[in-house]
Every structure is written in structure tokens, then in C-alpha cells.
C-alpha positions in Angstrom: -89.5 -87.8 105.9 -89.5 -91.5 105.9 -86.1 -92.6 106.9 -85.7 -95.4 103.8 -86.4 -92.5 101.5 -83.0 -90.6 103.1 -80.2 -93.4 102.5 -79.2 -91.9 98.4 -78.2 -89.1 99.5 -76.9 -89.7 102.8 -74.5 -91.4 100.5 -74.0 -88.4 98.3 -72.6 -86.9 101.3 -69.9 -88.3 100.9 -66.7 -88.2 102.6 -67.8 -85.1 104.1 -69.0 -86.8 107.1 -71.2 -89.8 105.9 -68.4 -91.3 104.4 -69.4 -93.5 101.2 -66.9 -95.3 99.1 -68.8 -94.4 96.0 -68.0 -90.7 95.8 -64.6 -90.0 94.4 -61.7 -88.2 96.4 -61.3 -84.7 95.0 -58.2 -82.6 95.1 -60.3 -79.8 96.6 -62.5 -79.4 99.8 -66.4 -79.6 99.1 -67.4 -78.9 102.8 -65.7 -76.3 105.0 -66.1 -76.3 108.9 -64.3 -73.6 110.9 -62.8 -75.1 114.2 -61.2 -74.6 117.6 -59.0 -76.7 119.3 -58.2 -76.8 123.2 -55.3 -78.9 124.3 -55.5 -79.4 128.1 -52.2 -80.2 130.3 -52.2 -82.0 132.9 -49.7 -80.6 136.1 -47.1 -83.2 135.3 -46.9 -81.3 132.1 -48.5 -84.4 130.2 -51.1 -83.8 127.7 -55.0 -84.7 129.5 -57.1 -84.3 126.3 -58.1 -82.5 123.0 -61.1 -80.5 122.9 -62.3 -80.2 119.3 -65.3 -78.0 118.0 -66.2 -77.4 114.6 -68.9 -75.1 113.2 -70.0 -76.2 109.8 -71.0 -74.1 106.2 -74.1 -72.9 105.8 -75.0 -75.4 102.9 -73.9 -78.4 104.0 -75.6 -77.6 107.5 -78.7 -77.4 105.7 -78.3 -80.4 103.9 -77.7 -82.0 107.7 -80.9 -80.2 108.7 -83.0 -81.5 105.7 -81.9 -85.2 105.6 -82.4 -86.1 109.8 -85.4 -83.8 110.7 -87.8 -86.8 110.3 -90.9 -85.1 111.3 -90.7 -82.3 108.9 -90.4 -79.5 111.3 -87.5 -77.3 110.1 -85.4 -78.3 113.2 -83.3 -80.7 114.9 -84.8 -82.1 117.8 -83.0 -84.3 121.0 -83.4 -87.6 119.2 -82.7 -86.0 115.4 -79.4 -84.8 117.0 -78.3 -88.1 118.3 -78.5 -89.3 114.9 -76.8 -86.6 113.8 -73.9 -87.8 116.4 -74.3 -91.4 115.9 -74.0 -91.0 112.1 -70.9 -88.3 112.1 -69.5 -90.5 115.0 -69.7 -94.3 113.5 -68.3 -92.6 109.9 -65.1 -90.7 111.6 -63.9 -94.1 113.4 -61.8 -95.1 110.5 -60.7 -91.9 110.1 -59.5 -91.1 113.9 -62.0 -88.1 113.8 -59.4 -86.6 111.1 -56.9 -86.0 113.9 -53.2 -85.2 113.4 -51.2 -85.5 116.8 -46.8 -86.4 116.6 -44.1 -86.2 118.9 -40.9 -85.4 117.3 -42.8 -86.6 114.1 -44.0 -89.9 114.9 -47.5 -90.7 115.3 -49.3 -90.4 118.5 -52.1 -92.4 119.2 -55.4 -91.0 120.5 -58.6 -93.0 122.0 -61.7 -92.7 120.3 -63.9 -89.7 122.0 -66.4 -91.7 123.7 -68.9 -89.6 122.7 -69.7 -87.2 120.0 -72.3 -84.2 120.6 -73.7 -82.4 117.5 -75.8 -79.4 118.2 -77.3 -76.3 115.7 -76.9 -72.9 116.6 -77.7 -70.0 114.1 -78.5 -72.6 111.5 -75.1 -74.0 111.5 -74.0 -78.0 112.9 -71.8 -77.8 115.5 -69.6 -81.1 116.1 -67.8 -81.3 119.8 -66.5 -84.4 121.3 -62.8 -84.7 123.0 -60.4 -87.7 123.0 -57.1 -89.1 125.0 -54.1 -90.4 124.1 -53.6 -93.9 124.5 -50.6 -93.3 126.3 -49.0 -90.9 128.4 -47.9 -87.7 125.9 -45.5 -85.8 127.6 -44.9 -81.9 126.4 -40.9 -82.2 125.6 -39.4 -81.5 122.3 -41.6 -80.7 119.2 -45.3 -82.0 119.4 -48.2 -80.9 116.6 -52.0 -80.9 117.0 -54.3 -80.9 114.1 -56.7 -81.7 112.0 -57.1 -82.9 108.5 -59.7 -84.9 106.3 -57.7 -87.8 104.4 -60.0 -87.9 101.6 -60.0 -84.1 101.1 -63.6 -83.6 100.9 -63.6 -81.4 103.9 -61.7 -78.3 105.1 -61.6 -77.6 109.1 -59.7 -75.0 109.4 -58.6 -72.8 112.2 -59.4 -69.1 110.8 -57.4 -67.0 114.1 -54.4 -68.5 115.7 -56.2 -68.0 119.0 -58.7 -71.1 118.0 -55.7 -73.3 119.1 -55.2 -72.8 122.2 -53.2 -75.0 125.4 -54.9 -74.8 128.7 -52.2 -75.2 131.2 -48.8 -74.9 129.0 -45.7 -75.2 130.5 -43.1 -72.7 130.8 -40.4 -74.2 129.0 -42.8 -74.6 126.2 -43.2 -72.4 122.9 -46.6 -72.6 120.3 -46.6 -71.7 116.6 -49.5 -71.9 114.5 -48.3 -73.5 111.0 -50.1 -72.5 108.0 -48.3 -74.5 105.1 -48.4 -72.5 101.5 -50.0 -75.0 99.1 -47.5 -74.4 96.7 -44.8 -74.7 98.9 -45.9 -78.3 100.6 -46.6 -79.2 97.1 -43.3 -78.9 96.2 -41.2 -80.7 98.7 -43.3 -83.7 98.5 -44.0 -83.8 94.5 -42.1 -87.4 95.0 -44.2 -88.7 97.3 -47.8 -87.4 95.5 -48.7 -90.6 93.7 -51.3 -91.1 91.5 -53.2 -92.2 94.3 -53.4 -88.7 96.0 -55.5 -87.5 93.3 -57.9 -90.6 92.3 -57.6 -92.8 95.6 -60.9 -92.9 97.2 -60.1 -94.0 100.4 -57.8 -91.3 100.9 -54.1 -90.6 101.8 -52.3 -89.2 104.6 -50.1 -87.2 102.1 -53.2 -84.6 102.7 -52.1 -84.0 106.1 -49.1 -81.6 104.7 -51.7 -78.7 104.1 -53.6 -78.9 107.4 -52.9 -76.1 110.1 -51.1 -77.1 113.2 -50.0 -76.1 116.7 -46.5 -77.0 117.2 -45.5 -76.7 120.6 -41.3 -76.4 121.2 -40.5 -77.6 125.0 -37.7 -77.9 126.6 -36.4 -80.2 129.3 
């Protein structure tokens, strides 16, 4: 397959992971990715890096499979996969690779992975790639990890508590895996879901109050 006759519905994609400002924001997930998360700790109880892995659905794997295998071979070679990486990694970077990381509710800022690997086992894509924070994160009071797509085209979500996990956590620290109720997170933020949630295509971080987190509780 010629690569100019792949560009429409690269685009069609979508958010997904092609992002493309034509395709609406819906107010439900159209691609769903289970995912594991390993936070690793450095021994001055600072926070090394987040190891993310997501295994995509059957469906939109295929689509993947059908739009980069340019030789028509019914698989992903070396050079189909960087594509594949370039493509997923190049349309997250606006996005910070749909990461969700606070200290005592503020913001954290992560670097961008400086790579992205894609892969296909049992006909699924597999995304893997792990990022820093820009600064030093230290593991005291309430920190969260997570993941969340702002345009809510795509649900990662973490299906056993175990797919979070923290290599290396201190002692004085406690985890929780948060699953908000819809309903629930709905309802404490109705004043803050704007028009714009539903119709903005760009997407809003209002999304992030349904995503799964780990929320680690350390002490001093």
C-alpha cells in the first residue's frame, strides 16, 4: 500500500493516537488500551521514572496493522514498527503521552520519553516508552500517577490494581488505586463541565477526573 493512499484515514484515526483536529471530541472512549504502570524509586526515596505499557483492542490494532504494513504482508516489520513509534510518538507530544503525575495536587512535570517502542504480540499494538520528571519528585505527602486521554477518544485503563505498581517504595509510604464512579466525579464538578468538555476538540483536562490513579500517602 502506497503510503499517499494511507493519509484519509490516518486522519480518521483520530485522537486515538493520530491525533487530527477534524474528528470531534466525544464524551465516550472509541479505542481502549489496557495498561501497566511501573513507578521506579530511586534510594533517596525520589521518583527515577515511569514505565508505561499499553496493550491495545483488537480493532483498532488491526486498523494499525492495515494502514503501516506497506508491503502488504499481514505484519509489521522493523521499519513498519518505527513508523508505528514515530507516528504515536510525534502525535502524544502535545498531549504529554496522556500523563497525569501531582504532588499534593499540583502538576508535576515529566520529560518527554526519548523514545517510544511499539511492538505486536498476539495481534495486539503494544506501546512502551518511559519518561522523567523534570525535576527532582520526592515521595512525601500525597503524590498520583496516571493516565488519561484529554480528548476522550481513548480509554487506558488499568483492569487489576497490581498493573500499578512502585519498584522500590518506601516504608513510610502507603498506595491506593482510585477508581472514580462516573456519576460520582460528575457530580462534584458539574460547575466546572463547560460546554467545552462535550464539543471542544482539542480536549480538556476536566477528563482527567475519571482516569485511574496510584495515590501514594508518605510520610516524613
Amino acid at each position: 500500500m502506497a503510503k499517499g493512499t494511507m493519509r484519509p484515514t490516518r486522519q480518521v484515526l483520530g485522537f486515538a493516537l493520530l491525533l487530527a483536529s477534524t474528528v470531534p471530541a466525544q464524551v465516550h472512549p472509541h479505542v481502549f488500551a489496557e495498561a501497566r504502570l511501573d513507578i521506579v524509586v530511586n534510594p533517596d526515596a525520589t521518583v527515577q521514572s515511569l514505565r508505561h505499557l499499553w496493550r491495545f483492542d483488537d480493532l483498532f490494532s488491526s486498523t494499525v496493522l492495515v494502514e503501516f504494513d506497506q508491503n502488504g504482508d499481514l505484519k509489521l516489520d522493523d521499519s513498519e514498527l518505527q513508523e508505528v513509534s514515530k507516528t504515536v510518538y510525534d502525535s502524544l507530544a502535545d498531549f504529554n503521552y496522556f500523563q497525569m503525575v501531582t504532588l499534593d495536587g499540583k502538576d508535576v512535570a515529566m520529560k518527554p520519553p526519548p523514545r517510544l517502542m511499539a511492538n505486536f504480540e498476539n495481534e495486539q499494538l503494544i506501546i512502551m516508552f518511559e519518561t522523567e520528571p523534570k525535576a527532582p519528585l520526592p515521595l512525601k505527602g500525597k503524590v498520583d500517577f496516571g493516565v488519561y486521554d484529554p480528548t476522550f477518544y481513548t480509554a487506558i485503563e488499568y483492569t487489576e490494581d497490581e498493573n500499578m505498581a512502585v519498584k522500590g517504595m518506601p516504608a513510610a509510604c502507603t498506595r491506593t488505586v482510585i477508581r472514580p464512579d462516573p456519576d460520582e466525579a460528575i457530580a462534584q464538578n458539574q460547575a466546572s463541565l463547560t460546554e467545552d468538555f462535550f464539543t471542544d476538540p482539542t480536549g480538556t483536562d476536566l477528563s482527567k477526573i475519571f482516569a485511574t490513579r496510584l495515590e501514594l500517602n508518605c510520610t516524613t
